[in-house]
Backbone as numpy.savetxt, mean C-alpha at the origin, in Angstrom:
# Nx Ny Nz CAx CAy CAz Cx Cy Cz
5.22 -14.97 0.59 4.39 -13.79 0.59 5.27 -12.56 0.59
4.91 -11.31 -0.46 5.87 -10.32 -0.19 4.91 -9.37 0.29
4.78 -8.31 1.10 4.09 -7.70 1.46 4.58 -6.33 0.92
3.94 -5.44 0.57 4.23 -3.83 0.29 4.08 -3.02 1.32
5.25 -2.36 1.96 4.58 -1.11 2.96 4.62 0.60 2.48
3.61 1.23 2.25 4.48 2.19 1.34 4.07 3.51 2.09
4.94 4.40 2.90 4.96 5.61 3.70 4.55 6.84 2.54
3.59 7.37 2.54 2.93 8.24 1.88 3.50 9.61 3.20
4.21 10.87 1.83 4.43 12.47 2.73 3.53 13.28 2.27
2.54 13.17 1.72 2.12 14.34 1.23 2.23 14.45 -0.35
3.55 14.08 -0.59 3.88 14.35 -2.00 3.48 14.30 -3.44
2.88 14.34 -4.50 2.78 14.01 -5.34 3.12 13.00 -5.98
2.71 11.69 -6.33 3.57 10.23 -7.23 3.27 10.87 -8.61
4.50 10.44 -9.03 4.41 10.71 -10.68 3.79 9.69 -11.09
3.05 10.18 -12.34 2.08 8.88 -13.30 3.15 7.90 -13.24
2.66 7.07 -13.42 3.53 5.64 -13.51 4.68 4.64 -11.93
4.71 5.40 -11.32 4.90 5.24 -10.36 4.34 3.83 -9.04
3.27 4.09 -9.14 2.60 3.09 -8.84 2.75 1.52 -9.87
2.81 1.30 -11.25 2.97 1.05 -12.12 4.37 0.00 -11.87
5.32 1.09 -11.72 6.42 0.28 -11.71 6.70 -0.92 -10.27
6.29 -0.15 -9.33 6.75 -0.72 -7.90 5.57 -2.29 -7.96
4.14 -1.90 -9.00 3.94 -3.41 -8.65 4.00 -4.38 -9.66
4.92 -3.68 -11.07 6.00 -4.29 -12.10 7.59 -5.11 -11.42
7.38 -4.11 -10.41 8.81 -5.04 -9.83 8.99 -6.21 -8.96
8.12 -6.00 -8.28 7.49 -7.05 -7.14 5.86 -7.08 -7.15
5.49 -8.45 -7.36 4.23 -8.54 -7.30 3.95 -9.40 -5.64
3.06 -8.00 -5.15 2.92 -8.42 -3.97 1.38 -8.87 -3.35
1.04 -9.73 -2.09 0.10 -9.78 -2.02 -0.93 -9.08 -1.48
-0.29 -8.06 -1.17 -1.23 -6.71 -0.26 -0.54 -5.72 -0.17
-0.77 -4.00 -0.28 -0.18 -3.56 0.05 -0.86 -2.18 0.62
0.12 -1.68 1.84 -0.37 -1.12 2.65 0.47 0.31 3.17
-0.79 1.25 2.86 -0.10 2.49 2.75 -0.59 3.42 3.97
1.02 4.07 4.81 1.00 4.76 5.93 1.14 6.08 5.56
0.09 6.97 6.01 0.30 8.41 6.08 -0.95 9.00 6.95
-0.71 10.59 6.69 -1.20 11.51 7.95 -1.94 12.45 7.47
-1.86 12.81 6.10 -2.59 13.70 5.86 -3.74 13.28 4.78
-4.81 14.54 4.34 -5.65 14.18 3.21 -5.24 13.59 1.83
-4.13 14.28 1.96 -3.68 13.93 0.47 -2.88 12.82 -0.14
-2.14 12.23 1.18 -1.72 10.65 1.48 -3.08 9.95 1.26
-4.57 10.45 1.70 -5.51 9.45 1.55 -5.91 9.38 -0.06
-6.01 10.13 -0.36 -6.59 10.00 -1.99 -5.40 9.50 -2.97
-4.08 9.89 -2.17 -3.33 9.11 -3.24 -3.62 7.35 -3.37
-3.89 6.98 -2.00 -3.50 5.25 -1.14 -5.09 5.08 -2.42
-6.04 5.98 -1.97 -7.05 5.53 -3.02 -6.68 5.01 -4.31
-6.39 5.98 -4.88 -6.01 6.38 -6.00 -5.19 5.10 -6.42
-4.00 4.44 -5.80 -2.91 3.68 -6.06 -4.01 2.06 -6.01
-4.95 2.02 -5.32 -5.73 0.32 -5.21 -6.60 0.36 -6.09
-6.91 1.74 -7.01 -8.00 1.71 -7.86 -7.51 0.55 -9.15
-8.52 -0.37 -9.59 -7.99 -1.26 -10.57 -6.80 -2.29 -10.52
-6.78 -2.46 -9.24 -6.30 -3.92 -8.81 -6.81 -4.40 -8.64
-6.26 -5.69 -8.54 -6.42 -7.17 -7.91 -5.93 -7.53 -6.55
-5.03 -6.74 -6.22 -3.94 -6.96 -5.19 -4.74 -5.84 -3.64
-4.93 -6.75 -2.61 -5.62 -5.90 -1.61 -4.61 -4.34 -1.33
-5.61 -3.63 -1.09 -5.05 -2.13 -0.86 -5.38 -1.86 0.45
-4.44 -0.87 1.67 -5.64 -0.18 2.42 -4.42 0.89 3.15
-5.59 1.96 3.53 -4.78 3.22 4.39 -4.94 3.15 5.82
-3.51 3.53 6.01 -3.63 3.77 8.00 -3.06 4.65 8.19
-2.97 4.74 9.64 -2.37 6.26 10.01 -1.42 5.68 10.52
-0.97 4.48 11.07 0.55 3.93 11.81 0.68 3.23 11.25
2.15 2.69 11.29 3.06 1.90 10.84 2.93 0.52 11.20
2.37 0.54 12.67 1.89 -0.47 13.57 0.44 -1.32 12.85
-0.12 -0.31 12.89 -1.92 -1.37 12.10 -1.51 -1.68 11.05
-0.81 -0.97 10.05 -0.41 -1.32 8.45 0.08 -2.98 9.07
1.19 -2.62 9.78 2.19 -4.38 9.75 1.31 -5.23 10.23
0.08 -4.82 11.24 -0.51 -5.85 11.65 -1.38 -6.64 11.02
-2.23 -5.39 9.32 -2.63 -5.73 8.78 -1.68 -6.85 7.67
-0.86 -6.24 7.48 -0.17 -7.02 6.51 0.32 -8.88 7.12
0.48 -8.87 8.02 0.54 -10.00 9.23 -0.37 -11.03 8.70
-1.61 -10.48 8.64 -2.60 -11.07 8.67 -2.91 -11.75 6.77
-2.18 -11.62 6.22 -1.82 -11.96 4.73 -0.72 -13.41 4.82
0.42 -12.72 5.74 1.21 -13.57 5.79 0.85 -15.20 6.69
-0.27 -14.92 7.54 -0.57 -15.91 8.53 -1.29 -16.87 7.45
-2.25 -16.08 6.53 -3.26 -16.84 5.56 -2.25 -17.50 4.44
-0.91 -16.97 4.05 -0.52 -17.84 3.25 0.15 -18.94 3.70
0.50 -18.88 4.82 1.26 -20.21 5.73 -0.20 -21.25 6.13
């Protein structure tokens, strides 16, 4: 199982971006930490038109615990 953790600042992702990271590793969930509004619409934005589970948190802590819970189901 590879899990994705991906720390959202605020910033802008360039088109394609998203694109590549799940061109490089195909993972089975991935789970995006940030704090503000605009971390949320990106985390949206990034699960729209997958297959691959998506979801937003505000800690680092629920993300891993969520992601945990991927790794327990593939064992």
């Amino acid at each position: 199982m590879v899990a994705l953790l991906v720390e959202a600042n605020g910033n802008h992702l360039a088109p394609g971006v998203r694109e590549h990271a799940l061109s490089s590793v195909s993972p089975s969930a991935v789970a995006i930490v940030g704090a503000t509004s605009i971390d949320r619409v990106q985390a949206a934005r990034m699960g729209r038109n997958s297959d691959i589970p998506h979801a937003y948190f505000n800690s680092r802590e629920s993300a891993r615990e969520w992601l945990a819970g991927f790794a327990r189901a593939d064992n």
